[in-house]
N, C-alpha and C positions, 0 to 999 in steps of 0.2 A: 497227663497234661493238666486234666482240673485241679491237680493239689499244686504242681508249680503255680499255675496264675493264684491260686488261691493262698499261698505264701507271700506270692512277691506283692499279695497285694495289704498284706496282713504288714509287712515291711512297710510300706508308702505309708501306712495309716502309722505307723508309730515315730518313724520320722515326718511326716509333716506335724502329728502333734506334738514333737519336739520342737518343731519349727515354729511352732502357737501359730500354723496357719489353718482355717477351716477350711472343712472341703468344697463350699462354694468358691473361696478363694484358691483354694489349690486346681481345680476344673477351670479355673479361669485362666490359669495360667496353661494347662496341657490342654484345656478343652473337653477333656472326655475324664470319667473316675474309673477308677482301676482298681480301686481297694475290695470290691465285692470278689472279684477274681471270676468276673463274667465275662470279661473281654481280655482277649489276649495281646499281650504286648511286646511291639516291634521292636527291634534295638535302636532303633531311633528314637522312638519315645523313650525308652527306659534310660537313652544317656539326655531325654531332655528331662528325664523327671527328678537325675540323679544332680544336674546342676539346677535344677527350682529347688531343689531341697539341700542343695549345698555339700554332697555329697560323695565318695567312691561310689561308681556304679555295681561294683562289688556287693555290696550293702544292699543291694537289692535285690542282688541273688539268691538264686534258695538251690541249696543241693541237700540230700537226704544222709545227713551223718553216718548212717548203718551202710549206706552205696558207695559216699566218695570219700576213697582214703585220701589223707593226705603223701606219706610218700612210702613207700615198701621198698626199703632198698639197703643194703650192706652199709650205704653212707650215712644211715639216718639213723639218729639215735636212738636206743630201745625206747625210751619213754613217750616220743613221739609217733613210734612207726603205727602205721595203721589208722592213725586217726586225724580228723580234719578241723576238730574245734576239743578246747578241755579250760579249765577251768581256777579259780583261783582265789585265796580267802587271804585278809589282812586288817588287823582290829585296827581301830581308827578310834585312839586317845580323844581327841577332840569332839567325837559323838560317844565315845562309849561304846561300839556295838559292830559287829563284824563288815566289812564289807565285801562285797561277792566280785566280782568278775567272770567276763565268757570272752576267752580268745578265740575267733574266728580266722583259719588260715587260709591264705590263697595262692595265685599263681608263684612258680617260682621264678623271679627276674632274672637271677642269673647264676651260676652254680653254687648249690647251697646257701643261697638265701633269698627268703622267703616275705611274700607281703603279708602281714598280720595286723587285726585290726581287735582294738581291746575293746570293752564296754561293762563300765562301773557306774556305783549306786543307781541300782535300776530296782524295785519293787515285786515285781513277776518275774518269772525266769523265762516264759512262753510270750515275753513281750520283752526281752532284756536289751533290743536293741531301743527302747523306750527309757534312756538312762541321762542321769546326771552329767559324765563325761564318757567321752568318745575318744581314743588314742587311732590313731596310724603310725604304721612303721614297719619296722623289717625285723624277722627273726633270722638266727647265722648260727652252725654248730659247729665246735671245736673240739679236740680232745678231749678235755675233760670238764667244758661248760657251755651253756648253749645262751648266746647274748641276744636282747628284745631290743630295740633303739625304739621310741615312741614317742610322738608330738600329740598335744592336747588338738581331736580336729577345730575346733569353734575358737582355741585361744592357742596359735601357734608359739608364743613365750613359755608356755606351760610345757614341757619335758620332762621326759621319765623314759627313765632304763632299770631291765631288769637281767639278773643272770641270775640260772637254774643251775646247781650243782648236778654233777654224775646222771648227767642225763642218758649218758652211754649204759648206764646201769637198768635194767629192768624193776622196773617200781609201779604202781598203782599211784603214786603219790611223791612229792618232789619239793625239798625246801630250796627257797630262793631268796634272795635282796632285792628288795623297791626303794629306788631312789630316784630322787628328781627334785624338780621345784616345784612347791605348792604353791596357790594362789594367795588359800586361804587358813592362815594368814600368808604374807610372803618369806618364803626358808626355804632353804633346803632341805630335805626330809630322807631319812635311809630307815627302813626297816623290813622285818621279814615275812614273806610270804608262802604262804603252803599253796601249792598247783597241785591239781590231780585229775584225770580222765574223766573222771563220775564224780556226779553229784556229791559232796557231803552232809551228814548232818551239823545242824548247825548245834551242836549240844556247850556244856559246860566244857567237857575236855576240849572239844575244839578249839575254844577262846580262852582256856589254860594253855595252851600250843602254841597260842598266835602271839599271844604276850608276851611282851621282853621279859625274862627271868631272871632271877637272880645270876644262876650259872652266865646269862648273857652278858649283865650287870659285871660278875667277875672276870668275865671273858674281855670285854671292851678295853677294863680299866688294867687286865695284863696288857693286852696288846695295842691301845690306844685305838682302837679300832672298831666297829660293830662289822663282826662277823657271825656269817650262819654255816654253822656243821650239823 
């Protein structure tokens, strides 16, 4: 039980400092700190701490990735089965330099689809819900692709959808399309992303992988299209 409160409190602390609130201001509003994970918290507090901070109370959950699969079952696709959070890499032209992502999964609302909450350009991986933007939305799997729907949480104009190819397929690793509206600047944006279970390194080949290539280059201007095979 000491490493739950000691998560969820390790959570509060990274979203109120997203919040740029301090913790005499955040105690002021619950009254009690919670971040040490010395005191245990009620479900009352946790859905009042999860609207001070603007939040899914989800996000403030903590389950033990190696305990809570996500769904083991004939209907789920291989690349998902078994697991409850994974991961995901996509070069960002405008910085130059890779960006990371952690899909966290949650209940299922209604058959086959699923609440999922994204979280990009974050610095630490052991603090990555401490990030730049935040998505919610719903994951959904098909025969032969499995579809992300996702709103920016803090700027609900912001949207992005993804879909993973051959996720029915058994892989370590899974190419996909990112698309939506960016902020910054304002467009619409498509391009591809690699998801996988585990960590990757972040090397050379990686962000040769992540980059549009010439074959993609030839591919587009056949088919008028940006596609990923």
């Amino acid at each position: 039980m000491a490493e739950i409160r000691i998560e969820i409190g390790k959570r509060i602390r990274n979203f109120r400092k997203k919040r740029n609130l301090t913790l005499d201001e955040m105690s002021n509003i619950i009254c009690k700190r919670y971040e040490k994970g010395e005191i245990a918290v009620d479900i009352e507090t946790l859905y009042e701490l999860a609207d001070a901070l603007q939040i899914h109370v989800e996000q403030l959950l903590y389950c033990n990735p190696q305990k809570t699969p996500y769904l083991t079952s004939a209907s789920c696709p291989s690349f998902f089965n078994g697991i409850s959070q994974f991961f995901s890499y996509v070069f960002d032209g405008r910085t130059n330099q890779i960006i990371q992502c952690v899909f966290d999964l949650f209940s299922e609302v209604e058959h086959n689809r699923y609440k999922i909450i994204m979280y990009m350009n974050f610095s630490d991986y052991n603090h990555y819900q401490h990030c730049e933007n935040t998505y919610c939305g719903y994951i959904e799997h098909y025969d032969a692709v499995t579809n992300i729907e996702l709103t920016n949480q803090y700027m609900p104009m912001e949207k992005a959808s993804v879909q993973i190819l051959a996720s029915h397929l058994d892989s370590d690793t899974k190419w996909g399309l990112w698309n939506g509206l960016s902020s910054r600047p304002m467009m619409p944006i498509a391009t591809k992303m690699l998801f996988s279970k585990i960590l990757l390194k972040e090397d050379a080949l990686l962000l040769k992988q992540l980059k549009i290539s010439k074959e993609d280059i030839r591919l587009l201007r056949l088919y008028n299209m940006l596609s990923v095979t």
